[in-house]
N, C-alpha and C positions, 0 to 999 in steps of 0.2 A: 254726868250722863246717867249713872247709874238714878241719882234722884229725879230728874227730869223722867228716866224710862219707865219709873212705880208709877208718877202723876200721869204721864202721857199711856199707858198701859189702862190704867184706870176707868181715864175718859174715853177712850178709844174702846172698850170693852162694852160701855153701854150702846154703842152699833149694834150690838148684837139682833139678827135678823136682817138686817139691811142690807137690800141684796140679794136676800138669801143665805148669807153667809153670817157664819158663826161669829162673834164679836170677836176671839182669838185669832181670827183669820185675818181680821179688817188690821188687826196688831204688826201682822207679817208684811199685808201690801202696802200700806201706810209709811211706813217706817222702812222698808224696801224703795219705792219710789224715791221719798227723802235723800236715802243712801245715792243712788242711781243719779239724780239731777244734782247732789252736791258733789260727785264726784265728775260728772263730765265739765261744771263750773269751773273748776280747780283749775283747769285745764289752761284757762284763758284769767284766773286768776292766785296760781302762785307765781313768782316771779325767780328764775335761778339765780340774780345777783341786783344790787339794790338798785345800779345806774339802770338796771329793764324795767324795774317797778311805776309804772305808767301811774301808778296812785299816787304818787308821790309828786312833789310842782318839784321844778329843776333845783331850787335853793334847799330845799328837803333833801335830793339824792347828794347833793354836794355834801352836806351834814353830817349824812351819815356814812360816807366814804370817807370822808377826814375822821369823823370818830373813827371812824372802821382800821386807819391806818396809824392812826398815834396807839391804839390797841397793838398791833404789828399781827392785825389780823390778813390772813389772805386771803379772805371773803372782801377783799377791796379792791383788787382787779382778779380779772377775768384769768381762771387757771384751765391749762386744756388737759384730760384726762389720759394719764400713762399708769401702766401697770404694776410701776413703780409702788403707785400712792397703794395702791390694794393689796401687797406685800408689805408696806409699810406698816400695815393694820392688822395683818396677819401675823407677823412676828413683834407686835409691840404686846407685850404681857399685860397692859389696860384694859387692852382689847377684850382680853380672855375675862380677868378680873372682874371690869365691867358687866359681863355676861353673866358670871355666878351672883352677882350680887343682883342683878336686874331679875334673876330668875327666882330670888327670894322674898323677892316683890308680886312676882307675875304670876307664880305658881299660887299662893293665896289666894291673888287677887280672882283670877278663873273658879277657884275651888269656892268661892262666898257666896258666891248664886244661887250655888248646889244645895246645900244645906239650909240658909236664911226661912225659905219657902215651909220646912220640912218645922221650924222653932214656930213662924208664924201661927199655922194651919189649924187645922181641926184637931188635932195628936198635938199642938203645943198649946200657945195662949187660945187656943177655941175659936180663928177668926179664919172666912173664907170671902172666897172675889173681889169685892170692890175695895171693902175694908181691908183687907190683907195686903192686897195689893198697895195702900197707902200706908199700911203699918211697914212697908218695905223701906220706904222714903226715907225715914229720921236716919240711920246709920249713915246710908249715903251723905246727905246732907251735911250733918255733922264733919265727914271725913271731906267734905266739900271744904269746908270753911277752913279746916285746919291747915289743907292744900294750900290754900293762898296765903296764909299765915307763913307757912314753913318756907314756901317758895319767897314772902318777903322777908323773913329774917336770915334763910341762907343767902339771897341777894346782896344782904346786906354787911352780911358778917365774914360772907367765903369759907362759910365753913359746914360744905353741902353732907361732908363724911359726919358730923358729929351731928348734924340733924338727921341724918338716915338713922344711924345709932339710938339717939333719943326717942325718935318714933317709934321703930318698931320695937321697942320695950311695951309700949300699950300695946302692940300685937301681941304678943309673948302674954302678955297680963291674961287678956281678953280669950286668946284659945287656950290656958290654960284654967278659967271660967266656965268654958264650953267643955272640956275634957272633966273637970273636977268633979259640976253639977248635974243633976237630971232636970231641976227645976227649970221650965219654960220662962220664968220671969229672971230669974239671972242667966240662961242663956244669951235670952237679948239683949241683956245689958252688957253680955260679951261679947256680941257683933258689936256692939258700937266702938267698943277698942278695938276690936280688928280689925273695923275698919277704919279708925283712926292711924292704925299702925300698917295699915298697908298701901294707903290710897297717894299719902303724899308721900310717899318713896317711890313708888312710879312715876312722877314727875322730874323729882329732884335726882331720881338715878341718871335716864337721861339729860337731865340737865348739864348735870356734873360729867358726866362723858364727853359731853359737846365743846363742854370746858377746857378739859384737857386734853384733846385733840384738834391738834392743828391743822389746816389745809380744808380746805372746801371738800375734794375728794375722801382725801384720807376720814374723815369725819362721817361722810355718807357712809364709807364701806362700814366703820367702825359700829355706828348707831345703827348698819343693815344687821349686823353678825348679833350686838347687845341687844335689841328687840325681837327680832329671829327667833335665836335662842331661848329670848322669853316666853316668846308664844307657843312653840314646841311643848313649853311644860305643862300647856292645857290640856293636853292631852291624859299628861298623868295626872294632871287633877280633876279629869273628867271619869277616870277609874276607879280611886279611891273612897266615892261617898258609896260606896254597896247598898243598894233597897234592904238588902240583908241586915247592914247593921244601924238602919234605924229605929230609933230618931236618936240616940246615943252619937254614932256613927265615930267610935273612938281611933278607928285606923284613920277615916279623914284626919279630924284634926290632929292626930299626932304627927302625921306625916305633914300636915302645913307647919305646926309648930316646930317640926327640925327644921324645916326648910328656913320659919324666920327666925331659927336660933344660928343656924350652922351658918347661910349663906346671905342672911340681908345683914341681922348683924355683925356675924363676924367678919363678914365679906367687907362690909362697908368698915371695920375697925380696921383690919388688917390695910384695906386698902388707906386708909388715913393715916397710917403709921411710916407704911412705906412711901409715898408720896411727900410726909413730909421731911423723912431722910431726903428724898431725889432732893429736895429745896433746898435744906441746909448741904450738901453736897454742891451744889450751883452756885448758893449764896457764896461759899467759899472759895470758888473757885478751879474747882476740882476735875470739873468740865471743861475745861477752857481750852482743853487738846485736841476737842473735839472739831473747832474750827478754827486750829494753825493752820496758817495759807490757802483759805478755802477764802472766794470772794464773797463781798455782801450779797451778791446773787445766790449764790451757794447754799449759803448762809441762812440766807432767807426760805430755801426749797426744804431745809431741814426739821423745819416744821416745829413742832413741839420738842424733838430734842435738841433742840437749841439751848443753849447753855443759861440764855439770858430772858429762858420762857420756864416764868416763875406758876408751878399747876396748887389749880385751886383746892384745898383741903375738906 
């Protein structure tokens, strides 16, 4: 979106007059509208479990309900909501974990808008409006492609903590580029790691949450608390770039750069270290107390701590 929003900004800007209105206005109603008519759509086309998904032909939802059940996922029949699941998500330490390390993805990611504009402009490489607006493009972009990249090799590999890890190292690289130099021409070549280091770790964080939590419910509340919390930190990344301390603006980035030192990377190590104790603890057996004399029904309500619910790394 973010490349898509330089290009569509761009063309949307030569409106300018049309109307009467300023081309940056045509920016707001445009793309407002958009917002407004995709979301009341949604309405009558997300679907809350695969047997309602009316897009689907009948042999399709069969598919993916038997995939859905050799997974021992409980997105394969129909679960009714108890307050159970939302305490469930409250006291699972994922839950939390999840949140810190989502927020050292989120808080960046708010805080790159701030500043990009401030390297572009007139006070950095010398470019304003149209131009500028499409020298926005490439970082995005770039961090576009590496997104589906990461999301296909963690796919593939299960090992969504060592690509969160890997990534935001070019974050780390990249604002510490933007903290090092004054130069406008290595600047931007340190958005482009930061935004390589930030963009596909906002996918692959919730990804990996979705992952390891179990229960349809349980899962909503978990992904409400770890994206919440994320966007909360917009806040303080909307404080941090001070008109005062531009075009430097050394408290922004230092404050992004603990953020992906302390809470993306280390968040996502830590979290891949203890998660793969929880496995080896399960593979052993160690668990197995957990559901003496409890029925397969039981059993099954237990969600991800289920002894024989191996979480992804």
């Amino acid at each position: 979106s973010g490349s898509f929003g330089g290009l569509l900004a761009a063309a949307i800007a030569q409106m300018d007059g049309v109307g009467g209105k300023a081309g940056w206005s045509w920016i707001f109603i445009l793309e407002g509208i958009a917002t407004i008519l995709v979301g009341v759509a949604s309405f009558w086309m997300v679907f809350d479990f695969p047997d309602e998904a009316t897009f689907l032909s009948p042999v399709d939802r069969e598919r993916v309900i038997r995939r859905l059940k050799e997974d021992q996922q409980s997105s394969a029949e129909h679960e009714d909501f108890q307050m159970s699941y939302l305490w469930a998500s409250v006291k699972d330490w994922k839950t939390w974990l999840y949140a810190v390390i989502y927020m050292g993805a989120d808080g960046p990611l708010y805080a790159f808008s701030l500043f990009l504009p401030t390297i572009i402009g007139p006070n950095g490489l010398g470019f304003a409006g149209t131009r500028a607006q499409l020298l926005s493009v490439p970082p995005y972009a770039a961090a576009a492609c590496l997104t589906i990249l990461i999301g296909y090799v963690a796919d593939r590999t299960h090992q969504r903590g060592l690509c969160n890890a890997g990534v935001s190292i070019l974050g780390v690289i990249g604002f510490a580029m933007l903290l090092g130099s004054k130069d406008p021409a290595v600047q931007y070549a340190g958005t482009f790691l930061g935004a390589l280091g930030i963009y596909p770790c906002i996918a692959n964080t919730i990804t990996w949450a979705s992952n390891n939590t179990e229960g349809v419910y349980k899962r909503g509340v978990t992904l409400g608390f770890v994206i919440g919390w994320g966007n909360l930190n917009g806040v303080i990344s909307s404080n941090i770039y001070r008109r005062k301390d531009a075009p430097t603006y050394y408290v922004g980035h230092g404050v992004v750069l603990s953020y992906l030192v302390l809470f993306l990377l280390g968040g996502s190590t830590l979290m891949y270290f203890l998660l793969r104790r929880e496995n080896a603890n399960r593979r052993a057996g160690k668990r197995d107390d957990l559901v003496a004399g409890k029925s397969e029904k039981e059993i099954e309500v237990m969600g991800d701590a289920r002894p024989n619910f191996i979480y992804t790394l």
